[in-house]
N, C-alpha and C positions, 0 to 999 in steps of 0.2 A: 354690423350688417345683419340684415334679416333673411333670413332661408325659407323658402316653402318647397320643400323634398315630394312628392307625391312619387306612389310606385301601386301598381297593381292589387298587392298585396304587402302584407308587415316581412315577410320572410324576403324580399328585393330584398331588404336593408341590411342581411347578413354581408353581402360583398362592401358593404359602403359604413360596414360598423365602428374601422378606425377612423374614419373620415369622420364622421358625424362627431363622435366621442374628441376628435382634436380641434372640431371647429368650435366646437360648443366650449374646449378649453382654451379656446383662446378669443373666449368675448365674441362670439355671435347668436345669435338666435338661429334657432333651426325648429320649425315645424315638419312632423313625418306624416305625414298623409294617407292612407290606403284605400282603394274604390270596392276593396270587396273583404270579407273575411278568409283565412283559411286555418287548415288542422296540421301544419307541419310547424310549429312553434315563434311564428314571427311575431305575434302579440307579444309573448314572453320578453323574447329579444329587443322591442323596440320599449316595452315598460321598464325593461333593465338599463336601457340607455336614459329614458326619463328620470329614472331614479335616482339616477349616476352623475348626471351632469346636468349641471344648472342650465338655464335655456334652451333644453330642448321640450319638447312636446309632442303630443301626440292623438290624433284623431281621424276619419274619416272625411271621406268628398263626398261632395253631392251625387255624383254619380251610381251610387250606389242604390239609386231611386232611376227604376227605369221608365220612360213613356216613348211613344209612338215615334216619336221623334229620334229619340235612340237606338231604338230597334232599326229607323229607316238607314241610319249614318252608319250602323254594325253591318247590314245587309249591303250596303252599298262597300264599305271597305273591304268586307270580306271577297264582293265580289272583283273588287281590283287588286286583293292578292292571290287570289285564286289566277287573274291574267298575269300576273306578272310571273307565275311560274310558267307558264306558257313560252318565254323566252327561250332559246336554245340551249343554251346555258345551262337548263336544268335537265337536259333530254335525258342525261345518266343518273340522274336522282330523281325517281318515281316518287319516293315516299314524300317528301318534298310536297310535292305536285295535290298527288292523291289527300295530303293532309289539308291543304288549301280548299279542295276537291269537295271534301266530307262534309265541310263548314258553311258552304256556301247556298244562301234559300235559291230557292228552284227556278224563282222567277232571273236573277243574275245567269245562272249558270244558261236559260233559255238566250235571254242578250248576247250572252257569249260564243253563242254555237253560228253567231250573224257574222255576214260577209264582215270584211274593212275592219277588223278587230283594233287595229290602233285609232279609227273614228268612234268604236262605241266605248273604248276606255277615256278618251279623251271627254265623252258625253257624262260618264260614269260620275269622273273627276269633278264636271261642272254639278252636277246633282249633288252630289255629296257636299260641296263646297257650298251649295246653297243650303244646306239641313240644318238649321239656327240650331246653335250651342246649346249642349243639353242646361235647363234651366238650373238654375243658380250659377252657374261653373265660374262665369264672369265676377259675380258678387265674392264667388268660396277666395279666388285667385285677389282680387281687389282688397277684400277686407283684411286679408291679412298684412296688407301693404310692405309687398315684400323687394327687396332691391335684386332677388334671382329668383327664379323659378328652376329646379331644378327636379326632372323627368326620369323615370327609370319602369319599366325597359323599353316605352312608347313602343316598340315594332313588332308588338304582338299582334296576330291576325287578326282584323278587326278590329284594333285598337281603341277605345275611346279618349284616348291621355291623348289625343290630337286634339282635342277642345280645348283644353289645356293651354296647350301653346299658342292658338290663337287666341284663347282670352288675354293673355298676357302681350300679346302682338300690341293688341286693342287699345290696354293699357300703360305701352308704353315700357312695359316689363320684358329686362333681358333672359334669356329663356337658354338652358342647355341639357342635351341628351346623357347620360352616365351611363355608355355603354354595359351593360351588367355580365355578361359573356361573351370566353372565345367565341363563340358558333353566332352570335346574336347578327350581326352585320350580313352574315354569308346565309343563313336559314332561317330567319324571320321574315315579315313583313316587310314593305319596302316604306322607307322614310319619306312621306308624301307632303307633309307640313315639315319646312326646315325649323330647328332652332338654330339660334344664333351659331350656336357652337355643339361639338359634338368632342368629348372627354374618352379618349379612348388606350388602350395598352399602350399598343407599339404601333412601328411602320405599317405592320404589315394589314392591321386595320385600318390605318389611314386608306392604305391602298385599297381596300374592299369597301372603304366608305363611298370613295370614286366611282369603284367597279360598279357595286351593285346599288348604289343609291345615288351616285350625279354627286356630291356634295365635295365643293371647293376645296383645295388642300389649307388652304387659310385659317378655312371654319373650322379643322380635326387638329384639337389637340391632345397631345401624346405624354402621356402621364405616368406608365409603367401601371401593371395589375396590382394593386394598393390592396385588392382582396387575398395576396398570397404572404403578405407582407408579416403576418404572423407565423409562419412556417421557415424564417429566416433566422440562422444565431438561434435558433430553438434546441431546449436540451429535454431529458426524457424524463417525466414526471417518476418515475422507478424505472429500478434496473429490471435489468432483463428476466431473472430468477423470479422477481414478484410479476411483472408484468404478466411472465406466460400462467404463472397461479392466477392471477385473479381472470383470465380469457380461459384459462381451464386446457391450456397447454403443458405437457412434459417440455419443462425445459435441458433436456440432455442433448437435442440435438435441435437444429436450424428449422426456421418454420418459414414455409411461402404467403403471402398478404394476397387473398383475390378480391379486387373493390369490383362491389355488381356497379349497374349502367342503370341511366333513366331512359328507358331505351323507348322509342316511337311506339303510340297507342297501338295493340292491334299485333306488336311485335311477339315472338315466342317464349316461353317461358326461361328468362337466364338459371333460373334454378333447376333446371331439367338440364340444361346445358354442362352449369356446374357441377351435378350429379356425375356428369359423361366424363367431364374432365378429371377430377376425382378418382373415377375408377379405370382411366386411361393412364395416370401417375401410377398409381395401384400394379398397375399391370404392365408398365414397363420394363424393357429390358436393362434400365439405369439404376444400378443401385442405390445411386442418390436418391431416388425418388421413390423408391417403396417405401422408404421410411418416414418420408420428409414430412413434420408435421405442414398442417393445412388450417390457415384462417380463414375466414368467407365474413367479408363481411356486407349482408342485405341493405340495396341502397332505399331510405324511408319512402319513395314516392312508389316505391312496388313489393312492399311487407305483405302483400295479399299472398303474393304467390308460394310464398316460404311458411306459410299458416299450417298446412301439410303435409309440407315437402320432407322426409326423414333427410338426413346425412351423414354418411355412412362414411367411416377415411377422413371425417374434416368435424370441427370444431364450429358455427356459426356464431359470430359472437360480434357485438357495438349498436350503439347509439346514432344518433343523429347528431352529429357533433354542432351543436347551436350552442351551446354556454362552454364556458372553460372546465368543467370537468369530462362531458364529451369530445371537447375540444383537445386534452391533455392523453384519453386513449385512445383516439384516433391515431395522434400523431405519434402516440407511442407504440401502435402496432405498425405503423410504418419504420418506425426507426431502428425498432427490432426485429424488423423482415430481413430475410436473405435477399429477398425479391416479392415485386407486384407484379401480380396480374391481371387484366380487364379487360373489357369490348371496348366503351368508348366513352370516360369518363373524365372529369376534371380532377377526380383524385390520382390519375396518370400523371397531369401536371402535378400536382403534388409530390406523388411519388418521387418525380425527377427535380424538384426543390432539394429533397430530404436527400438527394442522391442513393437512390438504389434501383437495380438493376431494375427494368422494367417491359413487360411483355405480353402478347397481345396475339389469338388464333384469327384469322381473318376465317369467318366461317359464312357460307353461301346463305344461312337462312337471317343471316345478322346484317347482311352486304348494305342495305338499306341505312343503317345507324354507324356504318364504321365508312369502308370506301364512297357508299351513296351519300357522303357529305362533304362538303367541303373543308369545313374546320378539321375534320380526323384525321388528310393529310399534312397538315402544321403537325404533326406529333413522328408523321414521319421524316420528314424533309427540310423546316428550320432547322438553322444550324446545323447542318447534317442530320438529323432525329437525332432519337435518346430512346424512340420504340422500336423494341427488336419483334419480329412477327412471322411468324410463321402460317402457312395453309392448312396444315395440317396437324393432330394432334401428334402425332408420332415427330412431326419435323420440330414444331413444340416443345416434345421432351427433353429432345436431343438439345435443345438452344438451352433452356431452362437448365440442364444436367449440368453443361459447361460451364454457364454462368455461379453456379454453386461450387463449381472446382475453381473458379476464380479467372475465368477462362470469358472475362465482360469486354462489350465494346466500351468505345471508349467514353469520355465523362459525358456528363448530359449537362454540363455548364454552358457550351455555345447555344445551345437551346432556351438555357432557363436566360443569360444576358439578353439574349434578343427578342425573345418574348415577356417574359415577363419584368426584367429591370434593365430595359434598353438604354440606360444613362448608367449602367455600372452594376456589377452585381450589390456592393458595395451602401446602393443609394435608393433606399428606402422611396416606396413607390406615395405611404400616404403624405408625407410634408408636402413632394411637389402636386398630388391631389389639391389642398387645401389652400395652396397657395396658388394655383390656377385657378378656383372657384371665387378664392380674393380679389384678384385682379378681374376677373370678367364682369363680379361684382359691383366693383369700385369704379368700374367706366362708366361712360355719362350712358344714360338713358336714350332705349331709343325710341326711336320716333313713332307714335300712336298710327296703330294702323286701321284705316276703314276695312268694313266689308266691301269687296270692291263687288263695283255693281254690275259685272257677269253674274255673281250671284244673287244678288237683287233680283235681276232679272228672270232668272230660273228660279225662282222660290214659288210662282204658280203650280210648276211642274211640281214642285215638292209637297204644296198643298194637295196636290188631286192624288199624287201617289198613296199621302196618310189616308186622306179618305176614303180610298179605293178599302185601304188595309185593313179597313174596319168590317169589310164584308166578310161572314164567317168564311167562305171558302178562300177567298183571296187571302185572309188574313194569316189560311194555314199554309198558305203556297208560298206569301212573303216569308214568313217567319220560322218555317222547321226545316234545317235544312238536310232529316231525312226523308223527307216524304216528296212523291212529287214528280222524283225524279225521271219517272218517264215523258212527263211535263219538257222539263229540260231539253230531256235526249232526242226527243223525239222527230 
């Protein structure tokens, strides 16, 4: 069987690393595709899997060539995920809203501010639907003459991996989403062009697949997180005496793990945070905790802020865990923690793999990336949770103090079984991945889909829109979408 994987960027393909590496060992071809570059090490990653296993490869889309035509279908999508946070749904999640908000050119956000807002999304829908495929996309999908098209993470704001699925529509080609994140279903874009099928953890995104994107229970299959799957049966690259030497810890007494957060653009500095928290352990009335060593470990997509941040009471110290020797201290400063702490990260899920205590301040200036989300609550509430949390630092200490006297709630296994290996703890999430992508593979072909001619029809409208676009002023009113904005508002 042949594969064409396309994904935003090379670093998508960290969560789908065992995957690739077991389809390619068992006699398939796989192409990895990315529409843009980035400096977080996915090049690395996907050349290591090239390297590694016969049949796969690796290249760029055409997309990566932008013209007039893509700018129109960005400007239009952004501006129907900017409506679709408008929904009620989101009234308690601002950042949400406001991030859709930031993105969107001047002349959308004007449409929007119009009466009968489900008649102009509806209009939106039709326009967009008629902005022909950015050129080559049909030829890049065709030529590869692939038996799946497989998407990652399509429901980014904006998205242009929606051409994608319609080129494959076109031709005939079966087409599936690989969900890439908890949060992706509940806090991204909304899924406007179906694939066939949508590859997802558990129940509980099937059920958000419904909620927030319409999509059939038929279409969502449930495959366990296949990206956790090395975190399972895992033992520690060195004991604990070498571990805390080479991170630059005393190992005489117990150390706490704090993993930072990718926290929303715009958001406060978690290093200034951690600072606080640091010298709140510092100054407790728990004797545990004056002594307690401190890891911190800075999450890669916010190194700026810790450039000259001192820290004082803690230890800063890891990698970007993208190859197996990142991969090996990572997980062995988890496994040698007493305890994790964080705002709102997936190395929390992790933490509660490895089984150790795990903990979290719900603080007012963060409320945006922790409660203002949807996914944050699954860390509370599956399973009973597995996150202990406090308001306050002082209520914090007190939880934290306990939990080092051994004084834990109880396991975080009904959490990890149902989210992330919802067929058993036991059963390995990539085999049944692989073997879902076989079968959807191996089914017949469907049937070649026209542009249907509501678009046809609308493709005038589309014409005079680009040429409008080309007038300098108009052209900065479509296209930036900070400027303007009294345009909008007004």
């Amino acid at each position: 069987m042949t594969i064409l994987f396309i994904a935003r960027h090379f670093t998508y393909f960290r969560n789908f690393e065992s995957v690739i590496a077991s389809l390619a060992g068992r006699g398939h071809t796989v192409h990895l595709a990315a529409d843009r570059e980035e400096s977080l090490g996915g090049r690395e990653l996907v050349d290591r899997l090239a390297a590694g296993c016969p049949g796969v490869t690796v290249g760029f889309t055409p997309v990566r060539e932008f013209g007039r035509y893509t700018r129109l279908a960005r400007a239009l999508r952004l501006g129907l995920d900017y409506l679709r946070y408008s929904d009620p749904r989101y009234d308690t999640m601002p950042k949400l809203r406001q991030r859709a908000y930031e993105r969107t050119p001047a002349f959308v956000l004007a449409l929007a501010r119009l009466p009968f807002r489900a008649a102009t999304m509806r209009l939106l829908e039709l326009v967009e639907e008629a902005v022909p495929c950015h050129r080559g996309v049909e030829e890049f999908v065709g030529g590869r003459r692939p038996d799946l098209v497989l998407v990652t993470p399509l429901i980014e704001l904006g998205s242009p991996q929606i051409d994608y699925v319609r080129a494959a529509r076109r031709l005939g080609i079966r087409t599936a989403l690989c969900v890439w994140s908890w949060d992706h279903l509940s806090s991204k874009a909304l899924i406007r062009v179906l694939p066939d099928y949508l590859i997802v953890w558990n129940e509980i995104q099937r059920e958000e697949a419904a909620r927030f994107h319409g999509v059939p229970a038929d279409r969502v299959l449930v495959t366990g997180a296949q990206c956790f799957d090395r975190w399972f049966g895992r033992m520690p690259s060195q004991d604990r005496a070498a571990f805390c030497r080479r991170a630059g810890l005393p190992d005489d007494r117990p150390f706490v793990l704090y993993v930072c957060s990718a926290l929303f653009r715009g958001s406060p500095s978690e290093a200034a945070f951690v600072r606080e928290w640091v010298a709140a352990l510092r100054a407790s009335g728990e004797p545990e905790l004056r002594r307690l060593n401190i890891l911190v470990r800075p999450h890669p997509q916010r190194l700026d802020e810790w450039r000259d941040a001192a820290l004082e009471g803690a230890v800063r110290w890891g990698s970007n865990p993208i190859d197996e020797p990142g991969r090996a201290d990572y997980f062995d400063s988890m496994y040698h923690s007493a305890a994790v702490v964080g705002l709102n990260t997936s190395a929390l899920v992790e933490a509660a793999i490895v089984d150790r205590p795990v903990y979290t301040i719900l603080r007012p200036e963060f409320r945006d990336n922790q409660e203002g989300t949807f996914h944050f609550h699954h860390l509370l509430t599956v399973g009973n949770g597995f996150l202990t949390a406090a308001r306050t630092l002082e209520e914090h200490a007190g939880q934290l103090a306990a939990g080092l006297r051994g004084e834990r709630r109880a396991s975080n296994q009904a959490f990890v079984e149902r989210f992330i290996r919802p067929r058993g703890l036991t059963v390995a999430s990539t085999p049944v991945f692989v073997e879902t992508v076989e079968r959807i593979g191996a089914s017949s072909t469907r049937e070649r889909q026209r542009v249907p001619a509501r678009a046809l029809l609308m493709r005038p409208l589309v014409y005079a829109l680009v040429l409008a676009g080309r007038l300098p002023l108009v052209q900065r009113i479509y296209w930036n979408p900070q400027k303007f904005r009294s345009l909008a508002n007004a």
